[in-house]
C-alpha positions as CSV (number, residue, x, y, z in Angstrom):
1,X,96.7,109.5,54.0
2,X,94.6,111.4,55.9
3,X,94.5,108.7,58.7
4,X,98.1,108.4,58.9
5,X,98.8,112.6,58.6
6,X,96.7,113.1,62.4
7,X,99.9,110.9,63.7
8,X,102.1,114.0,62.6
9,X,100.1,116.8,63.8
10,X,102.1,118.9,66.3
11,X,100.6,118.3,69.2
12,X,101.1,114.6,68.8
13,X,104.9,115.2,68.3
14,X,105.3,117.7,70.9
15,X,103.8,115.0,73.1
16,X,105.8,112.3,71.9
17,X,109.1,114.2,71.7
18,X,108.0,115.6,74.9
19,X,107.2,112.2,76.8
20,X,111.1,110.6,75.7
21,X,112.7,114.0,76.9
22,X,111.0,113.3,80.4
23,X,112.3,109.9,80.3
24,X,115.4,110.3,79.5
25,X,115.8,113.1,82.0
26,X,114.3,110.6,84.5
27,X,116.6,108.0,83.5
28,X,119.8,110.4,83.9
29,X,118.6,111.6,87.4
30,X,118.5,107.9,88.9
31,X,121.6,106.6,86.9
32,X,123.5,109.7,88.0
33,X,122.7,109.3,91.3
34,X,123.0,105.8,91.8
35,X,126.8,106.0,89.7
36,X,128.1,108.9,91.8
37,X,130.5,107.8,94.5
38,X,128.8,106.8,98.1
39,X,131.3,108.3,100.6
40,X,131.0,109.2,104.5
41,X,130.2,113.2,105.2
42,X,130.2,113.7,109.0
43,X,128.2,110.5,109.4
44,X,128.0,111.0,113.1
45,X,129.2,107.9,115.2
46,X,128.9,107.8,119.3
47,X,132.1,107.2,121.0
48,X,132.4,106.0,124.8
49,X,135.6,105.3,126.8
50,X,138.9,107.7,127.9
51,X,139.0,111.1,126.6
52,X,142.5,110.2,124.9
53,X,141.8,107.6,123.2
54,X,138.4,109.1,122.1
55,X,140.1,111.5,120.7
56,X,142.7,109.2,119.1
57,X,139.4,107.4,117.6
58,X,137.9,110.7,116.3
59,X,141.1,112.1,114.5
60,X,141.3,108.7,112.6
61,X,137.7,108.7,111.6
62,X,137.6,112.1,110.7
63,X,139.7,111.3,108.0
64,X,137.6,108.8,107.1
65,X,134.5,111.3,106.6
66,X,133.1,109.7,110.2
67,X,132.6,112.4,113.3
68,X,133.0,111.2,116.4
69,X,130.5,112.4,119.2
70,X,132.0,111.6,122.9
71,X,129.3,110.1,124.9
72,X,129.8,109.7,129.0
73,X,128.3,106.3,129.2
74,X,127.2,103.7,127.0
75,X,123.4,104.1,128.2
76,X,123.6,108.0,126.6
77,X,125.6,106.7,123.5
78,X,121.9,104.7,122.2
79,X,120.0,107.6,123.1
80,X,122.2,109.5,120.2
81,X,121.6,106.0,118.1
82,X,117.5,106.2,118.9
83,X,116.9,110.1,117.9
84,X,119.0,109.5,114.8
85,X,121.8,111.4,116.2
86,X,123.9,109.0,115.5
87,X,124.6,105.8,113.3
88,X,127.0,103.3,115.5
89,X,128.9,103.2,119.1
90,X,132.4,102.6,119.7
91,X,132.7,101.5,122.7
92,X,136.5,101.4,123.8
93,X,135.8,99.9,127.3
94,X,134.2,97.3,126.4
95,X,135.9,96.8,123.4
96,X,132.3,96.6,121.3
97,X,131.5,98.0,117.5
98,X,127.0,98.6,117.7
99,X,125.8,99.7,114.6
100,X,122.6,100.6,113.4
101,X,121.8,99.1,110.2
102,X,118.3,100.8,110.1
103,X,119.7,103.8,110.5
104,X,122.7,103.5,108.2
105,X,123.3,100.3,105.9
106,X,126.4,101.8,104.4
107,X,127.8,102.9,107.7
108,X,127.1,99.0,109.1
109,X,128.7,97.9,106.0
110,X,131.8,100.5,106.3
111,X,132.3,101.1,110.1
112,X,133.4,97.5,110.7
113,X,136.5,97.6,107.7
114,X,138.1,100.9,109.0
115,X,138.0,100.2,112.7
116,X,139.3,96.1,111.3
117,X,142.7,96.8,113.6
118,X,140.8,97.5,117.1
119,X,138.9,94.0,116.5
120,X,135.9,95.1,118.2
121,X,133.6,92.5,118.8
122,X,130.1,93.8,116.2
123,X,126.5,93.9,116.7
124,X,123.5,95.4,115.6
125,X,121.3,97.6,117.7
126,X,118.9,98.0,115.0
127,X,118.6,95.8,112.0
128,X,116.0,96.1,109.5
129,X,113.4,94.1,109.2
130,X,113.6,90.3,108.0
131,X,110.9,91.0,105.3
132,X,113.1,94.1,104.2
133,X,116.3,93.2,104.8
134,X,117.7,95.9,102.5
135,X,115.2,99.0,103.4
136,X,114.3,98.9,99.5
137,X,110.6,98.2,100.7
138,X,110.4,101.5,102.4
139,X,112.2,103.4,99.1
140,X,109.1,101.5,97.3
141,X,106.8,102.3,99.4
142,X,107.0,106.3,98.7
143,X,107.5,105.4,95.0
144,X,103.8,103.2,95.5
145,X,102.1,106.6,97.0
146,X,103.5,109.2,93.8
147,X,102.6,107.0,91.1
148,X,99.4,106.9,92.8
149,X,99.3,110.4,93.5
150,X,100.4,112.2,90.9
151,X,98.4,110.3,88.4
152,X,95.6,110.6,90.0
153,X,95.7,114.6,90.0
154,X,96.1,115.0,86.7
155,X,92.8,112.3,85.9
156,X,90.8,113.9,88.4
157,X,91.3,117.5,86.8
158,X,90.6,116.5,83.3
159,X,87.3,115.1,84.6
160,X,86.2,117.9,86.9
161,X,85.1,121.3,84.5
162,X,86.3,123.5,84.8
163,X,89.6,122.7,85.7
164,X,90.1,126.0,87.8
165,X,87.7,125.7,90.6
166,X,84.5,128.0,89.9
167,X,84.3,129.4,93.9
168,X,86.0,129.4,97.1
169,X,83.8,125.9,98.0
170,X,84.5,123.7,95.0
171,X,88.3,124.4,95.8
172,X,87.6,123.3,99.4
173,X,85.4,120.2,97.7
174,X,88.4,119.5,95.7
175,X,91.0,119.4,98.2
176,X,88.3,117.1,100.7
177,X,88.5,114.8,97.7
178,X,91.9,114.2,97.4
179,X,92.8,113.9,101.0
180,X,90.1,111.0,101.4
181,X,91.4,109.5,98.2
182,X,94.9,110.0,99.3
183,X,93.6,107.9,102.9
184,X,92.2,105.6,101.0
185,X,94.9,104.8,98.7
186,X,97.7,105.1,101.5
187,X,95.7,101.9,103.5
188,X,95.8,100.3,100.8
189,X,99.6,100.0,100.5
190,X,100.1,100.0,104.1
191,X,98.1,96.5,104.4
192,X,99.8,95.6,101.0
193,X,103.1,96.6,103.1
194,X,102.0,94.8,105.9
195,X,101.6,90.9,104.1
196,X,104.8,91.5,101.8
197,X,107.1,93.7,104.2
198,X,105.7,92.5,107.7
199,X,105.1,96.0,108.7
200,X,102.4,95.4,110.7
201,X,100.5,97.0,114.1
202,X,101.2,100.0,114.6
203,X,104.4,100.3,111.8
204,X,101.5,99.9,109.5
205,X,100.1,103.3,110.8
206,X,103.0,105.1,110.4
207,X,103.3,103.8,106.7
208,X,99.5,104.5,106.2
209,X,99.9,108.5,107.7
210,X,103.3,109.2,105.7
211,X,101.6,107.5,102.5
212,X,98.6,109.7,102.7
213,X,101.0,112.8,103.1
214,X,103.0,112.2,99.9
215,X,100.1,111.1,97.9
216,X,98.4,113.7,98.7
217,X,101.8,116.4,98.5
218,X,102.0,114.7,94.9
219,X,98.0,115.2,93.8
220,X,97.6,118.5,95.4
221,X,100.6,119.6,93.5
222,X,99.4,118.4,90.1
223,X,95.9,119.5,90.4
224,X,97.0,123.0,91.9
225,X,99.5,123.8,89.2
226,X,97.1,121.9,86.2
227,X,94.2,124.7,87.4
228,X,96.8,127.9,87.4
229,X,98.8,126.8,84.3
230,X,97.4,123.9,82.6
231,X,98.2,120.4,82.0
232,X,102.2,120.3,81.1
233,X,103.0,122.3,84.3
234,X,101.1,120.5,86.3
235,X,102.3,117.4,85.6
236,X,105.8,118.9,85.1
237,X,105.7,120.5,88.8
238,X,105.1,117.1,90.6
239,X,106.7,114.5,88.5
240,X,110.1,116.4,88.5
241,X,110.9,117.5,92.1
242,X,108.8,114.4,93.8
243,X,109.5,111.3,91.1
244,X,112.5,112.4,88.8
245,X,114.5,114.0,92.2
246,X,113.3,112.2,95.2
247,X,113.8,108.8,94.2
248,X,117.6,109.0,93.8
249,X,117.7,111.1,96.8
250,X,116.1,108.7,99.3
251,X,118.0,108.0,102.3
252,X,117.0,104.9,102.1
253,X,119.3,102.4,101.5
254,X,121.9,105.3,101.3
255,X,121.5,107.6,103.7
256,X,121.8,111.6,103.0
257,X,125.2,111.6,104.7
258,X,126.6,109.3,102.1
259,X,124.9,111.2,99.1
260,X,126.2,113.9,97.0
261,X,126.0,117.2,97.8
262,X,122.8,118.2,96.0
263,X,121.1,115.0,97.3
264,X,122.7,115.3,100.8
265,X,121.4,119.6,100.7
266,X,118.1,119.3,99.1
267,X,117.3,115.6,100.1
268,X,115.5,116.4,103.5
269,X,113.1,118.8,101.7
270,X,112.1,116.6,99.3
271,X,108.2,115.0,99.9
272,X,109.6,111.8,98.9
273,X,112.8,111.7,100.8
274,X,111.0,113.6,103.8
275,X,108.3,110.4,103.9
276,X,110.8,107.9,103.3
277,X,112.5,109.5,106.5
278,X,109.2,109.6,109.0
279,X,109.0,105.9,108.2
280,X,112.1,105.1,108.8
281,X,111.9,107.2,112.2
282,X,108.4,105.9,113.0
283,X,109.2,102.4,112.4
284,X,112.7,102.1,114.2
285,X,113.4,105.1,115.6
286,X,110.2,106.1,117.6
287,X,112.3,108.5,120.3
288,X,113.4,110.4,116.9
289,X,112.0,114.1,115.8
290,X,109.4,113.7,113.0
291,X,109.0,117.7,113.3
292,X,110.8,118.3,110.0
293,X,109.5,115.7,108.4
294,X,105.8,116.8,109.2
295,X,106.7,120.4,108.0
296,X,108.4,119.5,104.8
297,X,105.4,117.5,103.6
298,X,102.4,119.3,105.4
299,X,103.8,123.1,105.6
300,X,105.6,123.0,102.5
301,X,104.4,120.4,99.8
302,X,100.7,120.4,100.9
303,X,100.0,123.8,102.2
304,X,101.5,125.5,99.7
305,X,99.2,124.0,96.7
306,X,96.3,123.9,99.1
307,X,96.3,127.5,99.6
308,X,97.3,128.2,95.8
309,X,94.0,126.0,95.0
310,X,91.6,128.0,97.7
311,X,93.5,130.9,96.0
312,X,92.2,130.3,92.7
313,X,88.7,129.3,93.6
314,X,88.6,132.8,95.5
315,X,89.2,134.4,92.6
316,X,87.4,133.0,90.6
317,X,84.2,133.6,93.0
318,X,84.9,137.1,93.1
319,X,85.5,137.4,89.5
320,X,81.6,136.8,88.3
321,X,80.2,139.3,90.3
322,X,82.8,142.2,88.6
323,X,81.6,140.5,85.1
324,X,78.0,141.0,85.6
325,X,78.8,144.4,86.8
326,X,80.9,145.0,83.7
327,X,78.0,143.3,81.8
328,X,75.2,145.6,82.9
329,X,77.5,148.6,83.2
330,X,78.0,148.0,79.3
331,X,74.1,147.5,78.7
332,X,73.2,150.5,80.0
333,X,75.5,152.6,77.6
334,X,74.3,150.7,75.1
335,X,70.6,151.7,76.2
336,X,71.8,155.2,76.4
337,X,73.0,155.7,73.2
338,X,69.9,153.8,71.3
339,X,68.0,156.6,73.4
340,X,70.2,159.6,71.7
341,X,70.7,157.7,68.5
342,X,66.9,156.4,68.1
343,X,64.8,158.9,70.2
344,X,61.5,158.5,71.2
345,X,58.7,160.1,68.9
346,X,57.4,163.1,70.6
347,X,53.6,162.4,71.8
């Protein structure tokens, strides 16, 4: 009985009850997001030809949920498609449909049936890869970097004691550690992603720099929040707004502009949706901004629990010293009143 009653003690429940809530909360944040209706919000499409029937074009598609950008010439129309300004062309002249598949499955997919009674003549300006030909393999490849990441915060701050760095230099030791275990675990996928996805050359280095990011977003998250308020948050504070949230909000295969509102607001400040994005502008958008990408994940999901980590080691390094003052303060009252209590025999 007594083997079988440590199966019921409350900490084994609360883990147990704990571990299905997590689950199931996982499993309603994917299978709501993946049941919610995909529809066009201002998905931006570049428009060339007469300003009338431009804007003939744009009032249909604006009903649609498409906005119409007016471009001069076809030439400045695909530099709106290259810096993800926008996701197809209209060309009226010329009587042409380009999408950007890379840039927009569902638009590709979408684009074509509304605009069926112009019969524009379709092509692709940017298809995805023919090792990914659905842009799953870049949604997995941010998955591959978390669950990497995340449990490799919470094993690394069970191992290292105390969990709450001791000074301002074991923080700084800490957060060495993780970056070059986060570099080391990022090339891994990226050659992995390279034999399976054909990512190679240099779309390997951009998979390898935006793995390290996320990985190491997810690990210094876990470990920051595991030193400040213990194991449950720590894990809590990564695995919810980086797992749970980012992977229904990746814009890849459907693209913020097709998401709901709370994935279409929040969805570019995830880590996981903001890596997802610098691959997708690294490997077929290279005239695209990475800038808010870059800032999501280094200013605001690495810095943050980077500083927060240095923070605590600080702290701590500064508490020992008011201790031992405390320490000796409280000896030498102690001294003092032996000395009036107990006093010295006269000689």
């Amino acid at each position: 009985m007594k083997y079988l009653a440590r199966f019921f003690a409350p900490q084994v429940l609360i883990g147990l009850v704990g571990g299905l809530v997590l689950t199931l909360l996982f499993l309603w944040l994917v299978e709501a997001g993946s049941a919610a209706p995909q529809t066009p919000h201002n998905v931006p499409v570049a428009a060339v030809g007469p300003g009338p029937a431009v804007s003939q074009l744009a009032a249909g598609l604006q009903r649609g949920g498409f906005h119409v950008i007016a471009a001069p010439t076809e030439a400045q129309a695909v530099a709106l498609v290259q810096t993800r300004n926008a996701d197809a062309i209209v060309n009226l002249g010329t009587r042409q449909l380009q999408t950007a598949q890379a840039a927009s499955p569902l638009t590709a997919i979408v684009l074509p049936q509304a605009l069926a009674s112009l019969h524009l003549r379709t092509t692709d300006i940017t298809p995805l890869a023919p090792g990914d030909p659905a842009g799953l393999g870049l949604m997995f490849i941010s998955l591959a970097s978390v669950l990497g990441g995340i449990p490799a915060g919470v094993a690394l701050s069970l191992l290292l004691k105390p969990r709450r760095p001791a000074s301002l230099a074991d923080a700084g030791g800490r957060v060495l550690l993780l970056a070059v275990f986060c570099g080391l675990q990022a090339l891994l996928i990226a050659a992995v992603t390279d034999g399976i996805l054909g990512y190679g050359g240099t779309h390997m280095l951009t998979v390898w720099a935006f793995s390290t990011l996320l990985s190491t977003a997810a690990m210094a998250i876990t470990m920051a929040f595991i030193a400040a308020f213990g194991l449950l948050a720590g894990a809590l504070a990564s695995a919810i707004p980086i797992l749970f949230f980012g992977v229904p909000s990746s814009p890849m295969p459907s693209p913020w502009n097709w998401e709901p509102a709370v994935y279409r607001v929040l969805g570019p400040f995830d880590p996981f949706g903001a890596a997802t994005n610098g691959n997708i502008n690294g490997i077929y958008f290279p005239q695209a901004s990475q800038a808010q990408n870059l800032w999501v994940l280094l200013g605001l999901w690495i810095g943050v629990p980077v500083l927060l980590l240095l923070g605590l080691g600080w702290r701590s390094q500064r508490r020992p010293s008011g201790l031992a003052a405390a320490h000796s303060t409280s000896i030498g009252s102690a001294a003092e009143v032996e000395g009036v209590t107990n006093p010295s025999p006269a000689t």
